[in-house]
Structure formats: C-alpha cells, structure tokens
N, C-alpha and C positions, 0 to 999 in steps of 0.2 A: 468545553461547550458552555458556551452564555444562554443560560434558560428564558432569561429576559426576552432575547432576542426572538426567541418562539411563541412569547405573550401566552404560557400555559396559563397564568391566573386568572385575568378576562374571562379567557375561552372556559374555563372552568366553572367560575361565575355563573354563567350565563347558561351554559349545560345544566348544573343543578339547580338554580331556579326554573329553566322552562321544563324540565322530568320533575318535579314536585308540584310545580303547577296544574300537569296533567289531571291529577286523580282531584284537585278541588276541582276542575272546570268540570269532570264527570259525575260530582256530585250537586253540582247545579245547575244540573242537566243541560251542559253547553258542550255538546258531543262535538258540535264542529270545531270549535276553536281549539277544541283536544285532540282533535283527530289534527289541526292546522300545526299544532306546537309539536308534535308526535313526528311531521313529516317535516317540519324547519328544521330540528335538531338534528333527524336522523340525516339531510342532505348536508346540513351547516357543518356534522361529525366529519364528516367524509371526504368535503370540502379538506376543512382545517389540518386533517390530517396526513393530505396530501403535500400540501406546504409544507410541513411538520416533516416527511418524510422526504420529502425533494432537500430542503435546507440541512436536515441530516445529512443524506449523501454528500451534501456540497462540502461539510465538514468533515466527511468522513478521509479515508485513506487515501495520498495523491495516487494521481493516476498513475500508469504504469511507464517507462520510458518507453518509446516507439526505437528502435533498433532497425537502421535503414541499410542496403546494399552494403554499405561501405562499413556500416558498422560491422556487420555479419560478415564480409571480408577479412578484419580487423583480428577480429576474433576466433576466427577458424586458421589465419598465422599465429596467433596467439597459442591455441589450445588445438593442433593437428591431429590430436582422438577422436574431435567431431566429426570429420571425415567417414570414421567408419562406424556411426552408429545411424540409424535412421533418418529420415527426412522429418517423421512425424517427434520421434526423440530430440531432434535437433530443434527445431520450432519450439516444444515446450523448454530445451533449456533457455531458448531466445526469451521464449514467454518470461521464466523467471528470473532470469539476469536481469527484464528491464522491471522487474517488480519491484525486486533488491536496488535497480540502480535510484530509484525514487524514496530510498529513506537510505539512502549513504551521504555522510559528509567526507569530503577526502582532507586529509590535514598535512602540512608539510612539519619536518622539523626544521626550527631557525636555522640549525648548523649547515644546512642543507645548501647546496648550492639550485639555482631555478631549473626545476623538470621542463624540457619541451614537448611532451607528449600535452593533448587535448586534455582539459576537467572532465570530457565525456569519456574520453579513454580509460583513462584514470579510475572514474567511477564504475566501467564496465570490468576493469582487472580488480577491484576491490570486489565488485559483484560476486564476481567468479570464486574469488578464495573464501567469501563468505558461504558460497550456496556449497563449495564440495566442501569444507568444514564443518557443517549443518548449524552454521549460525544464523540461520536467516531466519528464527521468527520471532529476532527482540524490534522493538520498535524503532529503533534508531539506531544507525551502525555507522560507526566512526573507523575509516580507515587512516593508516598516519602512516607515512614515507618517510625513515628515516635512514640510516647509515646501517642497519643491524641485516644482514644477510637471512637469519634464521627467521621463521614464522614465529612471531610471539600472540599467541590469542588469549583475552580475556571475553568478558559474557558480552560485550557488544562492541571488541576495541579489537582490531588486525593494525600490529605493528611490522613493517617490512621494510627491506631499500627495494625500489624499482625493480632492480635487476636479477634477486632476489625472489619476488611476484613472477617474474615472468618467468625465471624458474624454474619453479615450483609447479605454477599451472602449463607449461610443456610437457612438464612429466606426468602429466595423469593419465589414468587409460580409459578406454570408451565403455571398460565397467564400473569405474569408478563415478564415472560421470552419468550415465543411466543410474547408478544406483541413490545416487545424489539428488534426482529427479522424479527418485519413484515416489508414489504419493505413501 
C-alpha cells in the first residue's frame, strides 16, 4: 500500500490547523466562522474518507473467480461427492474454490512435457486440493505439476503430477468436503 497515494499528510494538515483554529475564532468572539470551520471539517472528514476507503478496497483482495455452467460441470466430473451433498453446500464450495482460484499461481515443472487442460482448469483442481487440505488461508498459493504422483504439501506450495490431482480429489467423500467448508 503507497500511502502517498492516499495524500494522508495534506489531509492531516489541514484537519489540525482548522480543529485548532476553532477554539481561537471562539475566543474572539467569531462564533460563525467557528461554527463555519467545525461543519467544513466535519463534511471534508467524511468526504476524504470515503475515497480513503473506496481506494482501499481497490487494493484490497482480488476479486473472487466467477465459476460458470461449464465450469461447475467440470468439477462435479472431477469430484462426484458433490452430487451428494447439498445444493446450498455445493454453491458455498463453488463460492470458495473461486476465492482460492484468485490467489493461486499454477507452475509447471521444465521436465514436464505441455499439459492440455485449460490455466482455469488447472487453477480450479489446485483450488480444490488446497481447500480440502486446509491450506487456504496463506496469501498466495502456488500450485506446481510435476512428475511426482504422491501430494507433497508445504505452507503455501502443492506439489503434484495431473493425474495424480485428479486422483486424489475423486477419492474424497461428501464429508470430507462439507467438512472442508464448515466455517
């Protein structure tokens, strides 16, 4: 976060000189221009901090991925436990795969010959091993396809070969996957 960018020092300025100003303008007996600097401040506050708070959010967490027909297709051949857990359990695990798909990087290994599967696909089966692992709440999660059949996890790194991922998230059950979801 570039604080510059939010001009708190100005804005600061300018707040404590007109709230200090106040109580001299009341002692010489200029009640309006004190009562005038009393209501600039407190709109120019409110103002300012609006901005302040919108440009926050702009920097705050990317948005979430959107998960369409085909993708929710995808994924229910991928992981056939969904089937049998809820409609409203299913939607939140929709919800949090595409939370997780927006701070995954997918990596390949060199050795690797070229995956034809989609980077969205990709990112959604990393999703998936991250969320029933319970590694979803480091800031950035790096999945990486390589040759190694077995899950290997560190604190924000899922090492795998494809076929392997896939698996893996076949075999789980629909309490594993609600359990994975509870808050």
């Amino acid at each position: 976060m570039n604080l510059k960018s939010f001009g708190f020092i100005p804005w600061l300025i300018f707040f404590f000189v007109a709230l200090i100003s106040i109580p001299f303008f009341i002692w010489f007996d200029l009640l309006g221009a004190a009562k005038f600097v009393g209501i600039a401040v407190t709109v120019s506050l409110v103002i300012v901090l609006r901005i302040w708070l919108y440009r926050l959010g702009k920097l705050g967490k990317p948005p979430r991925v959107s998960l369409n027909a085909n993708d929710v297709f995808e994924l229910k051949r991928l992981i056939p436990a969904l089937d049998s857990i809820s409609a409203a359990e299913q939607l939140a695990f929709q919800h949090r795969i595409g939370l997780l798909m927006s701070k995954i990087t997918v990596q390949q290994e060199v050795s690797l010959s070229p995956i034809n599967s989609s980077p969205k696909s990709l990112a959604m089966l990393g999703a998936t091993l991250f969320l029933l692992n319970g590694l979803e709440t480091q800031e950035e999660l790096i999945f990486v396809l390589g040759e190694n059949t077995t899950l290997k996890l560190t604190d924000n790194q899922l090492f795998i070969s494809l076929e392997g991922a896939i698996e893996i998230i076949s075999g789980y059950t629909p309490d594993q996957i609600v359990l994975a979801i509870a808050p």
